[in-house]
C-alpha positions in Angstrom: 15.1 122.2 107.2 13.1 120.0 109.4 14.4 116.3 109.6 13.4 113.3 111.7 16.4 112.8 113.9 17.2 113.2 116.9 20.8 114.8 116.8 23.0 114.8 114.2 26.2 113.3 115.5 23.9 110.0 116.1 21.5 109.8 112.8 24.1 106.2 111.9 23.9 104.8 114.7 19.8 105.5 115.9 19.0 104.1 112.2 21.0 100.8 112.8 19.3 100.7 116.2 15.7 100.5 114.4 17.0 98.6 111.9 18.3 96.0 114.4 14.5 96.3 116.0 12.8 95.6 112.7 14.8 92.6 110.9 15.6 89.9 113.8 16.8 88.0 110.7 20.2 90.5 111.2 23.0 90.8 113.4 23.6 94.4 113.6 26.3 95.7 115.6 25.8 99.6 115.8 28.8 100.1 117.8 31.2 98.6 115.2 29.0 99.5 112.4 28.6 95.8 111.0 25.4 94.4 109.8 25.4 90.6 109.1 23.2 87.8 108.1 22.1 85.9 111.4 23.0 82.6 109.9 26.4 83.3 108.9 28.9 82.0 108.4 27.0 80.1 105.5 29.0 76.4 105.1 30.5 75.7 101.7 29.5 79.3 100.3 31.5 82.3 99.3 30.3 85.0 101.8 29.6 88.6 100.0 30.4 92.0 101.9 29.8 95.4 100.4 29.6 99.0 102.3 29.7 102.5 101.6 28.7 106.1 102.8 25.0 105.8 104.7 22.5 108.5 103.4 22.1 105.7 100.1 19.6 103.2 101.8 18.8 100.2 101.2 21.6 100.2 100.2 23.8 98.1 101.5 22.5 96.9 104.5 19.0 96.5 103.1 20.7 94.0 100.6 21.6 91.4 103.8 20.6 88.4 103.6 19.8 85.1 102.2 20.8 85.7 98.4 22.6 88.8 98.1 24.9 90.0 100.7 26.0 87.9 104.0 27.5 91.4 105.7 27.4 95.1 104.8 29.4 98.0 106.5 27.6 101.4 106.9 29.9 104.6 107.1 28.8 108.0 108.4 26.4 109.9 106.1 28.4 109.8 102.3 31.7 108.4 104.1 33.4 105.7 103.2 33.5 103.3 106.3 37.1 102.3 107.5 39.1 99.3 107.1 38.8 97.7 110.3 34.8 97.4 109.8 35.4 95.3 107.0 37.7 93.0 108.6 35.5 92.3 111.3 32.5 91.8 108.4 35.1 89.3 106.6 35.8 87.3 109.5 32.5 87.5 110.7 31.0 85.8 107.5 34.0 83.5 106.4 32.8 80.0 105.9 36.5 79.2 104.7 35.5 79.6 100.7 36.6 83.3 100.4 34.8 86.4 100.7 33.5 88.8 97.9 34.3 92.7 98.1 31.6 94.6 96.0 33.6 98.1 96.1 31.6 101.2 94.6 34.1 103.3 92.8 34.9 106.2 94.9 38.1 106.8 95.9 37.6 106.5 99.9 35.6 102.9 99.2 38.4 101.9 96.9 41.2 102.4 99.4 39.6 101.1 102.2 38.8 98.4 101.0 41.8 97.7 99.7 43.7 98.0 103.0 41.1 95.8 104.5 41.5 92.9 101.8 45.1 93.6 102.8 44.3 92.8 106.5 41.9 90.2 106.3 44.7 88.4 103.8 47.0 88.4 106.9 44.6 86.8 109.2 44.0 84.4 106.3 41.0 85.1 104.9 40.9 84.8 100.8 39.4 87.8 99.2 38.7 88.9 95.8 37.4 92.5 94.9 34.9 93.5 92.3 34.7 97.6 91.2 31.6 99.1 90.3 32.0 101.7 87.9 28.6 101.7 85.9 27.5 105.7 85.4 28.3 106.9 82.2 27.9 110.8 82.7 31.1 111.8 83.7 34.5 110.5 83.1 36.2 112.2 86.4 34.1 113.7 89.5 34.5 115.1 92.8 34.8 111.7 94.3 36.2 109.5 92.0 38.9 108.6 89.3 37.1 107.0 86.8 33.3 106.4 86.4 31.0 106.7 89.6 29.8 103.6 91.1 25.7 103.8 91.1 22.5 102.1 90.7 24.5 98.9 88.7 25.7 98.0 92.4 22.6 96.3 93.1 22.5 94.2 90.0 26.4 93.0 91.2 24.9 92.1 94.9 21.7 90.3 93.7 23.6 87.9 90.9 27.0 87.6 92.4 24.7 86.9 95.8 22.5 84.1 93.9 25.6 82.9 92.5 27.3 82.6 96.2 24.0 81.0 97.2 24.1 78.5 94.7 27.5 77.3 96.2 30.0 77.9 93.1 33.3 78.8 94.0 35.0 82.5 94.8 36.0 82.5 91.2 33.1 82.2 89.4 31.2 84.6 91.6 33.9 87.0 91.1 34.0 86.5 87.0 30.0 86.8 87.4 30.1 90.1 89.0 32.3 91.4 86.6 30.3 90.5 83.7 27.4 92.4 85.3 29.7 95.3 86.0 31.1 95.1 82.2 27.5 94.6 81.2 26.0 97.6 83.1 25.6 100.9 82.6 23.9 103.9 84.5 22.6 107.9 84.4 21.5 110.0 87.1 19.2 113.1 87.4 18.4 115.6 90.1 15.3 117.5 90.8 16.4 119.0 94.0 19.5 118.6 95.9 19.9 117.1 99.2 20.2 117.5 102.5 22.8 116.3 104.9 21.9 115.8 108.7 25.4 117.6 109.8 24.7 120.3 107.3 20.8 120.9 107.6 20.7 122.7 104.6 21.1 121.5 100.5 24.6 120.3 99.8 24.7 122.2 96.5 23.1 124.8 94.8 20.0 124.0 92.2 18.1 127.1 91.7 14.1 126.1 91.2 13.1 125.7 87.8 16.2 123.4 86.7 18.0 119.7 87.0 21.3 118.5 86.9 22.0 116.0 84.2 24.2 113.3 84.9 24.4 113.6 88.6 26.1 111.7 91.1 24.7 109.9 94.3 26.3 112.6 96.4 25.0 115.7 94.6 28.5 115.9 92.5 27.9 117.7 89.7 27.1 116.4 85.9 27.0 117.0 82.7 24.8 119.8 82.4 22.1 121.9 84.3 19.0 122.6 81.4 15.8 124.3 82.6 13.1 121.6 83.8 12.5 119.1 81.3 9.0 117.0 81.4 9.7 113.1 82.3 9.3 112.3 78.3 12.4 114.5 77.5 14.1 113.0 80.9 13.9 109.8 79.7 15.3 110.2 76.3 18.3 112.2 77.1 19.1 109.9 80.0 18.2 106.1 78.2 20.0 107.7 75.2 23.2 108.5 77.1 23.1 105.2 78.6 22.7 103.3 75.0 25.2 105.0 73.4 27.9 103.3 75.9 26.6 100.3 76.2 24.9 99.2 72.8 22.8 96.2 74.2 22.9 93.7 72.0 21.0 91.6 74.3 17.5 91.4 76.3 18.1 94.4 79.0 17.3 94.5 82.9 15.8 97.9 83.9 16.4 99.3 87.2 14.1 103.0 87.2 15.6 104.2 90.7 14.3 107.3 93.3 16.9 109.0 94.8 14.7 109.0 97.6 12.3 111.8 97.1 10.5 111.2 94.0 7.1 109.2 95.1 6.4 106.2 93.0 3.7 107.9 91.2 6.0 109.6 89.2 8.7 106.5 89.1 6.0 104.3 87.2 5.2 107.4 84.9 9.3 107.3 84.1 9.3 104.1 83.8 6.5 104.3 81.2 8.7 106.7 78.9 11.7 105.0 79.6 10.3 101.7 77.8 9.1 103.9 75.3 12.8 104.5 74.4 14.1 101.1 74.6 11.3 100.2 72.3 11.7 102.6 70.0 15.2 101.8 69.5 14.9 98.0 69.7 16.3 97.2 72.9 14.3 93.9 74.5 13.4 94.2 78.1 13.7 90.8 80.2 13.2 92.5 84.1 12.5 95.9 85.4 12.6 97.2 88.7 11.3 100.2 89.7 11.2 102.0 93.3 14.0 103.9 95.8 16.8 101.6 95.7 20.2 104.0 95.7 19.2 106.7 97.2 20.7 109.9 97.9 18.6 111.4 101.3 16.1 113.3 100.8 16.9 114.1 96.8 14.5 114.1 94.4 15.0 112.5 90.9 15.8 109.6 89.1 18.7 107.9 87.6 18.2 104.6 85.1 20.5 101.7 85.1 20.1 98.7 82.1 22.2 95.4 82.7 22.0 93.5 79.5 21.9 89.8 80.2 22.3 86.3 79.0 20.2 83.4 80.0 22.5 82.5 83.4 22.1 86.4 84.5 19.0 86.4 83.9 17.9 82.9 85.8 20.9 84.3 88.4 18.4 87.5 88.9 15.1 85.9 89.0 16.7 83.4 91.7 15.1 83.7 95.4 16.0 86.4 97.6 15.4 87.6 100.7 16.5 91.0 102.2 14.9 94.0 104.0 14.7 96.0 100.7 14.5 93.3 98.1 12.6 89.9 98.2 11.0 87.4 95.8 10.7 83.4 95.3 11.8 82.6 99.0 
């Protein structure tokens, strides 16, 4: 399998270095694996810090920056980064107004981040922890207890962060992120599986000619592997397994994700027949978003997430923003 790197063991740590290159806007400590907003700590604002497993970008540290996150914390490829890099985040970003952990739910993010709310407590820091849980395909996986934390993450770190922005306290951001959580709802599918740069070779087994439905940002498996199905017949089995959870009763944000192989061509095509479901079953569409947000490497597929939204989500989204992977209104 032929990969751009250079070695393996330093594929984290070379990416934060070009990332530090590009964006002068970010403090990015590769050593300590802690990427921060330069102008932090922000006075009078709640500071936001959310991490996870690399091999998923932009997220999180794409999402840095003036209206979504103030610090992010990059593991090793699909790891969960370790307590003490979110203590240093916390601290770094602090303003004295609390901090915001956005935790996805799998089970290395959710204790780590618990002992680190823990620590940062003792040096007194106030935190407040939000769980995304948004993917409806399985119940239980190989990574979790409870639903899988996926492409609803970004719709947390983009309204909580314009929240957090706006100045209102830890409390409402939390109860804000919350609502978007409870208000969110995902579904994955994989075209290929992916590659890993300590593996070098696909991290599970999908013969050619079929996809896994329901998959998880990891490769972990989902509900069902079907022969391939055209990108009409995706779209319908994946929209309609998100609508039976979440029965919208309001105007919807749209989030038509890559996993990080699948070229936009196809994405906007998707996208096309995914509107074609939510119209045909009534569902009003306020935003969409379309393009490789929560990736999975080199993966190719697609995985759709709808927020459904009331008018303060919905100005709370369209609010400025300005991050390496996401930017408008600034």
């Amino acid at each position: 399998m032929r990969m751009l790197i250079n070695v393996a063991e330093t594929v984290v740590a070379d990416a934060l270095r070009g990332m530090a290159a590009a964006h002068p806007e970010l403090v990015v400590d590769a050593e300590n694996r802690v990427i921060v907003r330069r102008d932090a700590p922000v006075a009078q604002k709640v500071a936001l810090v959310s991490g996870g497993g690399s091999g998923h970008e932009p997220l999180h540290g794409g999402f840095v920056g003036p209206g979504m996150l103030d610090a992010a914390c990059p593991g090793e490829v699909f790891t969960s980064p370790v307590p003490d890099q979110m203590v240093r985040a916390a601290a770094a970003v602090d303003s004295g107004n609390g901090v915001l952990f956005i935790v996805k739910n799998y089970t290395g993010d959710v204790l780590n981040f618990q002992m680190a709310a823990e620590l940062a407590e003792d040096e007194g820091v106030q935190v407040a922890s939000v769980l995304v849980n948004d993917d409806v395909a399985v119940i239980d996986s190989t990574f979790t207890a409870g639903r899988r934390g996926t492409g609803a993450t970004l719709f947390v770190e983009k309204i909580a962060g314009a929240a957090a922005e706006e100045g209102m306290p830890l409390e409402r951001v939390e109860a804000l992120a919350r609502q978007v959580v409870a208000s969110s709802r995902s579904f994955g599918v994989a075209l290929s599986a992916c590659t890993t740069p300590a593996k070098g070779s696909p991290t599970f087994d999908l013969p050619a000619g079929e996809l896994e439905l329901g998959v998880g940002i990891h490769g972990e498996p989902g509900r069902e592997r079907r022969a391939m199905m055209t990108s009409r017949e995706i779209a319908d089995f994946a929209v309609d397994a998100v609508l039976e959870d979440l029965d919208p009763r309001l105007p919807v944000l749209v989030l038509v994700n890559g996993m990080g192989a699948t070229p936009l061509l196809e994405l906007y095509g998707f996208n096309a027949e995914v509107r074609r479901v939510l119209d045909e079953r009534g569902v009003a569409v306020a935003r969409t978003l379309v393009g490789n947000y929560v990736t999975s490497l080199d993966m190719a597929g697609c995985s759709v997430t709808l927020c459904q939204v009331d008018g303060e989500l919905l100005r709370l989204w369209d609010a400025p923003v300005e991050t390496a992977g996401l930017r408008w209104g600034r």
